[in-house]
MITI-744052 format. One line per field, with one value per residue (C-alpha): x negated, y negated, z; residue in three letters. Coordinates in pm, 1 decimal, decimal comma. Example, Ala and Ser with C-alpha at 12.3 -4.5 7.8 and 13.67 -1.06 7.14 Angstrom:
MITI-744052
c1 <- [-1230,0_-1367,0]
c2 <- [450,0_106,0]
c3 <- [780,0_714,0]
res <- [ALA_SER]
***
This chain:
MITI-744052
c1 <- [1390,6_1688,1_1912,9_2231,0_2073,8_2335,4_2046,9_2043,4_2365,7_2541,9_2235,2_2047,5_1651,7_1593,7_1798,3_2052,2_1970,7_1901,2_1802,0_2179,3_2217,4_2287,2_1952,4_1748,0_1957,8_1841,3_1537,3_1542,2_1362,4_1151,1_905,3_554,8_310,7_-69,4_-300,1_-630,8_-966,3_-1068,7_-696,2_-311,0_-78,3_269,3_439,6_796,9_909,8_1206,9_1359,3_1371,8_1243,8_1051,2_864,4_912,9_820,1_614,0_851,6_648,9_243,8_36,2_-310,8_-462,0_-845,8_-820,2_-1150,7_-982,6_-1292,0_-1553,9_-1823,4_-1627,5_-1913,9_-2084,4_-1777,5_-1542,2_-1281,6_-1048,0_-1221,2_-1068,4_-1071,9_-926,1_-699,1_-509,6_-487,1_-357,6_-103,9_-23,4_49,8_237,3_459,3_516,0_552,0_847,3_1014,7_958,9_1143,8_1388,5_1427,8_1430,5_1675,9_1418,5_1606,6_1344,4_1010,5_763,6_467,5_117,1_-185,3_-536,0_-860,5_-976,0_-624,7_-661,1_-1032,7_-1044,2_-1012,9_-713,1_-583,5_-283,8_-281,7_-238,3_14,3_244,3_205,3_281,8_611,2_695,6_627,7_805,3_1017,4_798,8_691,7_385,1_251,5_-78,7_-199,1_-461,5_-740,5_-573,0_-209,9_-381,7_-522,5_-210,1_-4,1_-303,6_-274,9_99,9_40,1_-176,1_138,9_395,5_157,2_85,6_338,3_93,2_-202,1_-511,1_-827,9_-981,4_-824,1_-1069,3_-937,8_-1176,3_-1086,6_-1292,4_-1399,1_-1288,8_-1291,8_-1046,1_-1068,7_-789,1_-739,6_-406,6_-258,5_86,4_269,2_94,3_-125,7_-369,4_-623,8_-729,9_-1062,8_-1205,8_-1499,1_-1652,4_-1800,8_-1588,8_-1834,2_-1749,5_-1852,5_-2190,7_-2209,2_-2283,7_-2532,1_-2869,5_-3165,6_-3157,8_-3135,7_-3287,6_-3102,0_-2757,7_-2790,8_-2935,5_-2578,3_-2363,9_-2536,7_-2506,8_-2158,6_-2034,0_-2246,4_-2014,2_-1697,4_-1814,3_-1897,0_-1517,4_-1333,4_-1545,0_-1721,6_-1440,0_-1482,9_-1179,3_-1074,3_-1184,5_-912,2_-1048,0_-793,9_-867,4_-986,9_-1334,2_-1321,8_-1126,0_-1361,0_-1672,7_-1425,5_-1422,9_-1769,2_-1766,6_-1565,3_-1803,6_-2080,0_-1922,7_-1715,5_-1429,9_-1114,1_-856,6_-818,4_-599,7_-763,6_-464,6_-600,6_-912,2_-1143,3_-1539,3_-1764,1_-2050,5_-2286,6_-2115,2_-2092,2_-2450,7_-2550,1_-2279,6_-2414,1_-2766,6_-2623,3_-2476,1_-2818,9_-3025,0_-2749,0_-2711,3_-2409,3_-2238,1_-2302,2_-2125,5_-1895,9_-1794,3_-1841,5_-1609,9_-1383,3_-1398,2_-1309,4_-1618,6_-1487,6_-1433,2_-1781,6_-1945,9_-1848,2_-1907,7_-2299,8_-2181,8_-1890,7_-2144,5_-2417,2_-2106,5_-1948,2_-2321,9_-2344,1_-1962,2_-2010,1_-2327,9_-2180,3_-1835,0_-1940,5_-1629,1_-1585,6_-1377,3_-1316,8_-995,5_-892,0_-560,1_-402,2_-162,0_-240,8_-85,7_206,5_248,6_262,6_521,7_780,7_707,1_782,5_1071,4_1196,9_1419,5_1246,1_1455,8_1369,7_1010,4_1000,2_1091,0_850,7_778,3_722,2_1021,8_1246,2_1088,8_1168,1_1566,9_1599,7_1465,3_1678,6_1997,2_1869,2_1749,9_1874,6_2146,7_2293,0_2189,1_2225,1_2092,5_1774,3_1896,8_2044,0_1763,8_1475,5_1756,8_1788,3_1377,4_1239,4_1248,0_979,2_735,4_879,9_523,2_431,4_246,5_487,2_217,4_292,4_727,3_728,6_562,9_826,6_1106,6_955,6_894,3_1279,1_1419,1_1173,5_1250,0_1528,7_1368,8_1178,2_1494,6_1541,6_1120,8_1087,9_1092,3_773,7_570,3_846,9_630,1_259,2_511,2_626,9_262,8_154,2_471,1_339,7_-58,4_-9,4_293,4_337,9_380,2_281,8_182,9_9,9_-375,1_-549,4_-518,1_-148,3_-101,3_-236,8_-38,4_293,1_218,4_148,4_423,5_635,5_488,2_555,3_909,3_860,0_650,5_490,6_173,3_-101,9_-413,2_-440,3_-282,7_-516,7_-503,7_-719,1_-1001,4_-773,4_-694,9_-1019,9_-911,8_-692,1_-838,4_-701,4_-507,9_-337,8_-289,2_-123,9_104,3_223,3_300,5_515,6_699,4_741,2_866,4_1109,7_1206,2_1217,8_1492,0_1689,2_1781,5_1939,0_2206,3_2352,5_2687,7_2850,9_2559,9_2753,1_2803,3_2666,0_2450,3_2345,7_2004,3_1658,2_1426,8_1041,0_904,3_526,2_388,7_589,9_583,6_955,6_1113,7_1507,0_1770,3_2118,9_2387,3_2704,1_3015,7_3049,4_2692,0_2670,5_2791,9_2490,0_2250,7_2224,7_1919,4_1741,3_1734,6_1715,3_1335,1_1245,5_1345,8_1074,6_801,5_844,4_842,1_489,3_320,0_436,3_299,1_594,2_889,0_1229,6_1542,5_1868,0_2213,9_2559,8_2552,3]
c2 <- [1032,9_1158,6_830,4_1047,3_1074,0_843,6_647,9_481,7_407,0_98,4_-9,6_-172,4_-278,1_-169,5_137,7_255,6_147,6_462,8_318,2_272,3_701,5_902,7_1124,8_772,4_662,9_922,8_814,8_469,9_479,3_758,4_853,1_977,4_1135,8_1199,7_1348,0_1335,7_1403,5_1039,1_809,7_914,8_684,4_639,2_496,8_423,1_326,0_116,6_-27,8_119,1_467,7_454,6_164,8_164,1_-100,4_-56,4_-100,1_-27,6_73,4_161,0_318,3_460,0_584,3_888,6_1038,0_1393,0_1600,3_1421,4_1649,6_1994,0_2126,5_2121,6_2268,9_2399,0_2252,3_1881,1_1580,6_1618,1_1210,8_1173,8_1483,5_1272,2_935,7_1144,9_1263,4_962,6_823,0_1061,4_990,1_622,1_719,2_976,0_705,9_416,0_639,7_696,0_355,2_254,2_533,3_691,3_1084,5_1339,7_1231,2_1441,6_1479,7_1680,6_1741,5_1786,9_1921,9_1858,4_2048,0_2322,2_2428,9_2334,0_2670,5_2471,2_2325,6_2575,5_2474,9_2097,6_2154,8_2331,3_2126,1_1828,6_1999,7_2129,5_1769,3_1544,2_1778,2_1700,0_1977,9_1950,0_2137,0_2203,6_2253,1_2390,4_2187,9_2257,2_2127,0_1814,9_1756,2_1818,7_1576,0_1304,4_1361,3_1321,6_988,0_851,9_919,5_706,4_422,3_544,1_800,5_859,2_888,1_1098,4_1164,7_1284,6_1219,1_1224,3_1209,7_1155,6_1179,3_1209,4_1583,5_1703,8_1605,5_1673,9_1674,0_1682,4_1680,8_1468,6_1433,5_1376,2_1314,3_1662,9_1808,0_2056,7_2208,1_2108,3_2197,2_2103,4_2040,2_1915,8_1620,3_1425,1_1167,4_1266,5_1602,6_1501,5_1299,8_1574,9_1792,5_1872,2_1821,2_1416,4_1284,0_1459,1_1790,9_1580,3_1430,3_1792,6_1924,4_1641,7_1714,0_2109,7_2098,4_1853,9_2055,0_2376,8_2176,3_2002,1_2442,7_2453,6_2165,5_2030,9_1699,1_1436,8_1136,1_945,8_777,8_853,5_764,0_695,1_773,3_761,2_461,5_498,7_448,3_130,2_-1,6_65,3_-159,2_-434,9_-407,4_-430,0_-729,2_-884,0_-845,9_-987,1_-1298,4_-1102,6_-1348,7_-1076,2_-904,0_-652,3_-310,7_-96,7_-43,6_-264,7_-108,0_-76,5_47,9_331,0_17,9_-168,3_126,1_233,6_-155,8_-181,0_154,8_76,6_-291,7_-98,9_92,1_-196,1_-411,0_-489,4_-278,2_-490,3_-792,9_-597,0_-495,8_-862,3_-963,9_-754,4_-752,7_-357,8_-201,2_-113,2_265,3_282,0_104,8_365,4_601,2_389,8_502,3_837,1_788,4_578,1_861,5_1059,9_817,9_806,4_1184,2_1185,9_932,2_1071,6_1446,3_1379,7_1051,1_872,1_600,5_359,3_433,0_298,6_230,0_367,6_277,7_533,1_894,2_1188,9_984,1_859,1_1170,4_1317,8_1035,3_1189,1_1542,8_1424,9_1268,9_1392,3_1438,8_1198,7_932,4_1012,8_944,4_560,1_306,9_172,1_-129,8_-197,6_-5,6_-250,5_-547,9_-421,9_-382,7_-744,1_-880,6_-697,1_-810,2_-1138,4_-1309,7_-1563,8_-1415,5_-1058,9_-883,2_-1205,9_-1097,0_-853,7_-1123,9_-1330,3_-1108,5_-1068,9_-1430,1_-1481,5_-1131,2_-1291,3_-1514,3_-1157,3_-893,9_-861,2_-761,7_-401,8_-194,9_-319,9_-629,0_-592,0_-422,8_-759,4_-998,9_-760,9_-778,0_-1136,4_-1145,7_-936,4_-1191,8_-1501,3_-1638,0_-1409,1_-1672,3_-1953,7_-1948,1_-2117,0_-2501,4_-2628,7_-2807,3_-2493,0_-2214,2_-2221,6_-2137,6_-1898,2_-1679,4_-1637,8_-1559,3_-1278,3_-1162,7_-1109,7_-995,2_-825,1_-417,5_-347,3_-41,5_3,5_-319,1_-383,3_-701,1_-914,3_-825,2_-931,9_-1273,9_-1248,9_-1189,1_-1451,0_-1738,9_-1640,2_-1659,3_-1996,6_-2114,6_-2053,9_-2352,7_-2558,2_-2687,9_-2725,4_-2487,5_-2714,4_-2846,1_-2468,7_-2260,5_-2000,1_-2115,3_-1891,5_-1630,2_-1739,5_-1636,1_-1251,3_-1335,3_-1446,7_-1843,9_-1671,7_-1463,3_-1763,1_-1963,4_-1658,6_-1646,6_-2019,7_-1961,2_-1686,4_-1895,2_-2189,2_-1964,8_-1839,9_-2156,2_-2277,6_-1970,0_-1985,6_-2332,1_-2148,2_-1930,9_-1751,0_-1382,9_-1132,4_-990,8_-1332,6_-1431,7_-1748,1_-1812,6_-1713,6_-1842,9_-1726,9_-1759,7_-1778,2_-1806,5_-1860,9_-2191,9_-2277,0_-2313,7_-2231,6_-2231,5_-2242,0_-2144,6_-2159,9_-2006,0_-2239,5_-2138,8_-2213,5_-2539,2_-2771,2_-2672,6_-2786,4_-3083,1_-3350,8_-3141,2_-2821,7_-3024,0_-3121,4_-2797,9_-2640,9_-2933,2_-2822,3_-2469,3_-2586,9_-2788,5_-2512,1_-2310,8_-2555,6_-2549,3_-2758,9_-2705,3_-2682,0_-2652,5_-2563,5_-2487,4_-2872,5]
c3 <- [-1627,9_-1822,1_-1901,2_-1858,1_-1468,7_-1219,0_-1067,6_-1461,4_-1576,3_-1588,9_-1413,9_-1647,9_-1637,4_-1252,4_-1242,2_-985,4_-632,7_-407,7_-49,6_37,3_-64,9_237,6_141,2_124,2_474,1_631,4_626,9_717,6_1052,6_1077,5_1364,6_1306,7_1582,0_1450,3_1733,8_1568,6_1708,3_1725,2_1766,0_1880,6_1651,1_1617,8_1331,0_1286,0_923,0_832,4_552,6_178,1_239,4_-121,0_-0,2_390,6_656,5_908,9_1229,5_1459,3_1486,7_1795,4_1802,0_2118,5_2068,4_2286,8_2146,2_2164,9_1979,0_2197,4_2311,1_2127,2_1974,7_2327,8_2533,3_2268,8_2479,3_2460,1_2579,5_2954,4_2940,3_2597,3_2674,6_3009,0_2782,8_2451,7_2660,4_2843,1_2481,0_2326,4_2674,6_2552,3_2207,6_2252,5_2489,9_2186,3_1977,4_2133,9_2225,2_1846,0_1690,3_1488,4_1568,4_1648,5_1609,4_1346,4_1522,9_1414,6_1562,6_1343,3_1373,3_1720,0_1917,8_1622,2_1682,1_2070,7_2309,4_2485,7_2186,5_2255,9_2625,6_2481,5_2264,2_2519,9_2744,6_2517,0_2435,6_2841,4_2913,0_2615,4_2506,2_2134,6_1928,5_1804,3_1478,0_1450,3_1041,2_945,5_722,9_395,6_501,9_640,5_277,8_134,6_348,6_330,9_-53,4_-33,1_157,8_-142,5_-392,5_-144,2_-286,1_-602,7_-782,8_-1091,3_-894,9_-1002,0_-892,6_-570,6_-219,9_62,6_480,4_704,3_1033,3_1391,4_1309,2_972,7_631,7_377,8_-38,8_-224,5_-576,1_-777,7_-1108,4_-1251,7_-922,4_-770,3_-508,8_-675,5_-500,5_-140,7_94,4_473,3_633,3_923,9_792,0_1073,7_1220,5_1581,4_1502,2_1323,3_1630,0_1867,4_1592,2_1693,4_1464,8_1440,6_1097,7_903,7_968,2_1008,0_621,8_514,0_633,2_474,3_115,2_155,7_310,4_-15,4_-229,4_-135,4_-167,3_-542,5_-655,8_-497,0_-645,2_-947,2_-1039,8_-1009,5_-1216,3_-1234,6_-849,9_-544,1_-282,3_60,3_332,6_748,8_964,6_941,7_573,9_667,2_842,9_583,5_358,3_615,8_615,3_251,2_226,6_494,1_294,2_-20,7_120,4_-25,2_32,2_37,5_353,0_278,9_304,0_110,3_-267,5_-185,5_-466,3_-419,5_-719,1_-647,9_-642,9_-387,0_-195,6_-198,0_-136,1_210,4_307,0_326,1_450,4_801,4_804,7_851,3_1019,8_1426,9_1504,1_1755,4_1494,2_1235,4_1431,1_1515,4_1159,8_982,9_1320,5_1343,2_1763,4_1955,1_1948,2_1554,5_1475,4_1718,2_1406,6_1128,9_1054,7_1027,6_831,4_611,4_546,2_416,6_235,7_32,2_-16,2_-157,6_-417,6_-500,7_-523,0_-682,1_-928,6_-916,4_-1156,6_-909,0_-563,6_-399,4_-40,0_125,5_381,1_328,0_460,8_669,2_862,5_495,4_340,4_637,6_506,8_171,7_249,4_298,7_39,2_-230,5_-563,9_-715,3_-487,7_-482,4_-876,4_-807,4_-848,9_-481,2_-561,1_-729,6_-483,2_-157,7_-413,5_-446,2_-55,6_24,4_-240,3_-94,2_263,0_226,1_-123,0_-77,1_-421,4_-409,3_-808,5_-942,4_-976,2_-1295,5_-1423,3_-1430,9_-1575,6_-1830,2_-1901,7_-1903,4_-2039,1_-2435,6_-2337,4_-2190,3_-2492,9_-2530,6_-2208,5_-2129,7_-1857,9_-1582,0_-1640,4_-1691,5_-1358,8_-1222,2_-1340,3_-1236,9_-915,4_-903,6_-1035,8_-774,6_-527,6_-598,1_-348,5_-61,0_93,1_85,0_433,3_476,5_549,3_196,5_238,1_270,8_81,1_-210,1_-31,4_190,6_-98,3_-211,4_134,4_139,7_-187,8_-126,8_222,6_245,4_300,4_-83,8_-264,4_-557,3_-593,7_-701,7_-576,1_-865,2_-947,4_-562,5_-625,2_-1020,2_-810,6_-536,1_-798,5_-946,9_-673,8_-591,1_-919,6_-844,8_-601,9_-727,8_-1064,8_-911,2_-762,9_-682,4_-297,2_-138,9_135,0_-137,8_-400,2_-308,4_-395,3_-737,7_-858,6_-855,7_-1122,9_-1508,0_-1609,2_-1865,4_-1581,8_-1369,1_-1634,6_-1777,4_-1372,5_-1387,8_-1678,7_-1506,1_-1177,9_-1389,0_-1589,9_-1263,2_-1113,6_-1439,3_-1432,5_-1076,0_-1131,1_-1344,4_-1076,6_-1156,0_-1083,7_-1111,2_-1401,2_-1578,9_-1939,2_-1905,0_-2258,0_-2369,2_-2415,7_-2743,0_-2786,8_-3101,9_-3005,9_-3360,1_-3391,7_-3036,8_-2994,0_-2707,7_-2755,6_-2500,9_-2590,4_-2274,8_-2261,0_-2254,5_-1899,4_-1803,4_-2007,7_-1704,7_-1479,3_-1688,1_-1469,9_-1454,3_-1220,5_-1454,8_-1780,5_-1570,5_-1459,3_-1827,4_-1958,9_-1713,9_-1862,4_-2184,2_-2101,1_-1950,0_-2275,6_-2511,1_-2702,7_-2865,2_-2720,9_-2954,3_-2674,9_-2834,2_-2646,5_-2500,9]
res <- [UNK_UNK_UNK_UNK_UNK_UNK_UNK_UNK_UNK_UNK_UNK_UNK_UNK_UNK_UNK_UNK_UNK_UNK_UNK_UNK_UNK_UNK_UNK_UNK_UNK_UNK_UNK_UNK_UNK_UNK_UNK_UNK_UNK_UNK_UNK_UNK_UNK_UNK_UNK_UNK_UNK_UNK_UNK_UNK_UNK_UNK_UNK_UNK_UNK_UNK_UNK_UNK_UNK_UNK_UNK_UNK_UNK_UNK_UNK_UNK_UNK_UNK_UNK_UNK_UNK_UNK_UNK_UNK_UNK_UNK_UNK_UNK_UNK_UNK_UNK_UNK_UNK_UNK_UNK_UNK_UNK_UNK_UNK_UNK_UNK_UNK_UNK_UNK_UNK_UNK_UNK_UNK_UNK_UNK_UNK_UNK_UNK_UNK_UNK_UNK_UNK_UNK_UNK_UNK_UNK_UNK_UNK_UNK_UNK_UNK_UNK_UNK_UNK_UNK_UNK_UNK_UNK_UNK_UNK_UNK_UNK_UNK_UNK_UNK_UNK_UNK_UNK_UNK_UNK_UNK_UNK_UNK_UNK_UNK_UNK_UNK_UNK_UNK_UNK_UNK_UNK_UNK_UNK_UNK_UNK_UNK_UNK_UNK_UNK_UNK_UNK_UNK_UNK_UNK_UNK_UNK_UNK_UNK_UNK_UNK_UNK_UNK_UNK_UNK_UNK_UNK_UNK_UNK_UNK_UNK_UNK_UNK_UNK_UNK_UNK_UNK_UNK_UNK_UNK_UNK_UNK_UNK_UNK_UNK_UNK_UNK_UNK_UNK_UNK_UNK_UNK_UNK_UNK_UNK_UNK_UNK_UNK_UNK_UNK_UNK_UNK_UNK_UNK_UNK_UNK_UNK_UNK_UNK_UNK_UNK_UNK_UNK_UNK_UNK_UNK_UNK_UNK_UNK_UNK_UNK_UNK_UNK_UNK_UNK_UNK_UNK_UNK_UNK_UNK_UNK_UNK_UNK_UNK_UNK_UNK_UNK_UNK_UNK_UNK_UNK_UNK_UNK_UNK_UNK_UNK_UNK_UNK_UNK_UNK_UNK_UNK_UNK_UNK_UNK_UNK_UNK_UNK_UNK_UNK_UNK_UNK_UNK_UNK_UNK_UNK_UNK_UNK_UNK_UNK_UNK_UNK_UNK_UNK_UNK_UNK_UNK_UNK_UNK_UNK_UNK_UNK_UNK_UNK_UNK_UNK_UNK_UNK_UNK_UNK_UNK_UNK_UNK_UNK_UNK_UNK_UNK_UNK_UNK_UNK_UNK_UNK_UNK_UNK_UNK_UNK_UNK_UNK_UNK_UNK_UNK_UNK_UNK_UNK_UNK_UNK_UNK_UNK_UNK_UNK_UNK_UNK_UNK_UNK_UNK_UNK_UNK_UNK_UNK_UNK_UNK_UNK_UNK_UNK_UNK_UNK_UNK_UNK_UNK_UNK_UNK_UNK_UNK_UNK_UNK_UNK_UNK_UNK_UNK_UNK_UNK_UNK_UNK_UNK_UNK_UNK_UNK_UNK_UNK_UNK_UNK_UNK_UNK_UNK_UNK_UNK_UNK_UNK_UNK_UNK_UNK_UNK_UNK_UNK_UNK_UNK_UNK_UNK_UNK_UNK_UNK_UNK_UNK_UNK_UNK_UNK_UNK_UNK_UNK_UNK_UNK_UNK_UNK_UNK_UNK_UNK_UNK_UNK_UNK_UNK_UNK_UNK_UNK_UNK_UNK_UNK_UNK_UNK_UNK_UNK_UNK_UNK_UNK_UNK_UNK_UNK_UNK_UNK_UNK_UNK_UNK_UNK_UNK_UNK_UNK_UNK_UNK_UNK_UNK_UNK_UNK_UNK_UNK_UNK_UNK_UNK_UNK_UNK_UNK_UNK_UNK_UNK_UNK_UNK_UNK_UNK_UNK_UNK_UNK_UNK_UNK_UNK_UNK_UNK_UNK_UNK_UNK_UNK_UNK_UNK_UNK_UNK_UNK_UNK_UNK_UNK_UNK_UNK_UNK_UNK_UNK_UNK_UNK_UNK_UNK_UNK_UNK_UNK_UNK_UNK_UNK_UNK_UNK_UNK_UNK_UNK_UNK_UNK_UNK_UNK_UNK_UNK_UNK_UNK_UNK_UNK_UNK_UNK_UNK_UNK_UNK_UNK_UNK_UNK_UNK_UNK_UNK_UNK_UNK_UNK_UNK_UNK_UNK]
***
């Protein structure tokens, strides 16, 4: 971006904060409806809109497209309990200031004979409009979704829901080309011809939409809940000490390996294992024989879960350009600072005061001490004896996008780090294992230099002095201002020595 642009000057490292602009207020509780063929969901976001919160989240299984290829019509069942929901959910809303709620309806109220019926009556009786898309929209806003959480995304975006399937192709912050199926496991549910004909279907169908789209071999993103829950599954199988499902990455082994797992598996002792609802497991074996032909059709070299999708991608329609551009990450890290910090701005001034020691950092890694910067007095208000496992906790399990695994567990050692000198003896260290020893000590460091800087507290705009690395002599020096000079107390002349040991440096201090 253009460094003449407002949102950069006078801003320095982070840029201009945008959450508190009216176009970024606006947006800070929204109100999503999705009636798909399988669930009814509302979501209300909250918070920086870049990066929301998730306010509020409730799931009702209605099983809309149950028995549709048999009657062409609405479940009548799921039909009384979808609109029963969307009944609570337009009360909620209002309840909770979102404004008007967005609300869209999928595959099952688009190809069922009283789809229009449904969505009439939805609107005569909740005053809710409800916008049906097409197969092609539902890509695109899926794909949109996938770039909330990732704004340089690329690859191959596929939405599974309870009777369609979408593919949608990304690159440089855009939605390219987009096609549907009905490769929804509810609707392969209902075929005739037993397996044989079902998986014939699957390869022919993904055949078509390969001649349509190309072989994709970068990412595949996989978007919709019954892809969650073949990633619970996954994580089952391996003992996989993360559980958090958004950018949980599989390769096309592990795939092929938890697919043939859930073939030979007990269902209801899978189900219980990787703590998956009776109603989405149901689905999960025909989710799974897709899941094989897609990988095996498109050849993705990595394939990435999302927990981001169409409510996601609503938000994002949303959005101004300039505030999509943003890095989420970042943007969630400036609105907890501003809400919870005791000192909020401080944060700039200390990955000022500690970026000498990281100058030769990638930008992967700069935009994970910013955030650890803009972090570190969050968690203040914890019970001291457990702030510094809390902060890691907040970092590996917290809604943040733009986050892989391992810089999760980099940013929550950090962050503990800022607490404590030590690591050994947490409930985490399972987790530390995601992260190389090299990462895990160069996160110490960070925590510690965290932990110094933050005993030199001043006006967010005030000169502290400066510290400079020279890593070939393995001297770390420490020059403070004349103003800073007095709080270099006993407490952060010990915390200034711990950094130094975990450095393995020399310290030369001047301005005393």
């Amino acid at each position: 971006m253009d460094s003449s642009d407002p949102a950069h000057q006078d801003a320095g490292p982070f840029g201009r904060a945008l959450f508190d602009k009216p176009s970024a207020r606006a947006l800070s509780r929204v109100g999503v409806v999705d009636v798909g063929s399988n669930s009814v969901r509302l979501v209300v976001f909250d918070g920086a809109a870049r990066s929301p919160a998730y306010f509020f989240n409730e799931k009702i299984m209605c099983a809309l497209g149950a028995g549709m290829s048999e009657t062409g019509r609405l479940n009548p069942e799921g039909r009384k309990r979808a609109l029963a929901a969307i009944k609570r959910f337009q009360l909620l809303g209002e309840g909770m200031g979102t404004g008007p709620l967005s609300a869209v309806a999928t595959a099952a109220v688009r190809e069922a004979e009283d789809g229009p019926e449904f969505r009439d009556q939805v609107e005569t009786e909740t005053g809710l409009k409800l916008f049906v898309i097409d197969g092609r929209e539902e890509a695109r806003l899926s794909a949109q979704g996938v770039l909330l959480g990732w704004p340089g995304a690329y690859g191959l975006v596929c939405d599974i829901g309870g009777s369609s399937m979408e593919l949608a192709e990304i690159n440089g912050g855009h939605v390219g080309n987009r096609v549907s199926s009905h490769l929804g496991p509810l609707k392969l549910r209902d075929m005739k011809g037993g397996k044989k004909a079902r998986k014939a279907h699957i390869r022919e169908t993904l055949a078509a939409m390969r001649d349509e789209l190309g072989p994709q071999r970068n990412r595949l993103f996989l978007v919709g809940g019954s892809w969650r829950a073949i990633a619970k599954v996954d994580m089952a199988r391996r003992g996989y000490p993360l559980h958090v499902l958004h950018e949980y990455r599989m390769t096309p082994s592990a795939v092929r390996d938890t697919v043939n797992f859930i073939a030979k598996s007990d269902i209801e002792e899978l189900r219980q294992q990787a703590g998956v609802s009776t109603a989405r497991m149901s689905l999960v074996p025909n989710a799974a024989e897709v899941l094989s032909e897609v990988v095996k059709t498109f050849k993705p070299r990595d394939i990435a879960i999302s927990s981001y999708g169409i409510r996601e991608g609503l938000l994002y329609e949303q959005m101004p350009q300039q505030l999509r551009d943003r890095d989420p990450l970042i943007e969630a890290c400036r609105f907890a600072e501003s809400k919870d910090a005791r000192v909020p701005g401080f944060g700039k001034v200390l990955y000022n005061f500690i970026q000498p020691l990281f100058k030769s950092a990638g930008p992967e890694r700069t935009r994970l001490i910013k955030a650890a910067c803009l972090l570190h007095d969050v968690s203040w208000r914890a019970h001291p004896d457990y702030r510094a496992e809390d902060c890691f906790d907040n970092a590996t399990r917290a809604n943040l996008g733009g986050l892989k695994h391992s810089e999760r567990v980099f940013l929550g050692l950090a962050l503990l780090h800022r607490y404590s000198n030590k690591r050994d003896g947490t409930r985490f260290e399972d987790l530390y294992g995601l992260v190389t020893e090299k990462d895990q000590l160069e996160a110490e460091i960070l925590g510690k230099a965290m932990r110094f800087g933050a005993m030199l507290w001043l006006k967010k705009n005030a000169d502290l002095g400066e510290m400079r690395w020279f890593p070939k002599k393995k001297v770390l020096e420490l020059r403070l201002s004349v103003k800073a000079a007095p709080l270099f107390g006993e407490v952060a002349a010990a915390r200034f020595a711990s950094l130094t040991d975990s450095l393995g440096a020399e310290s030369v201090i001047k301005g005393l």
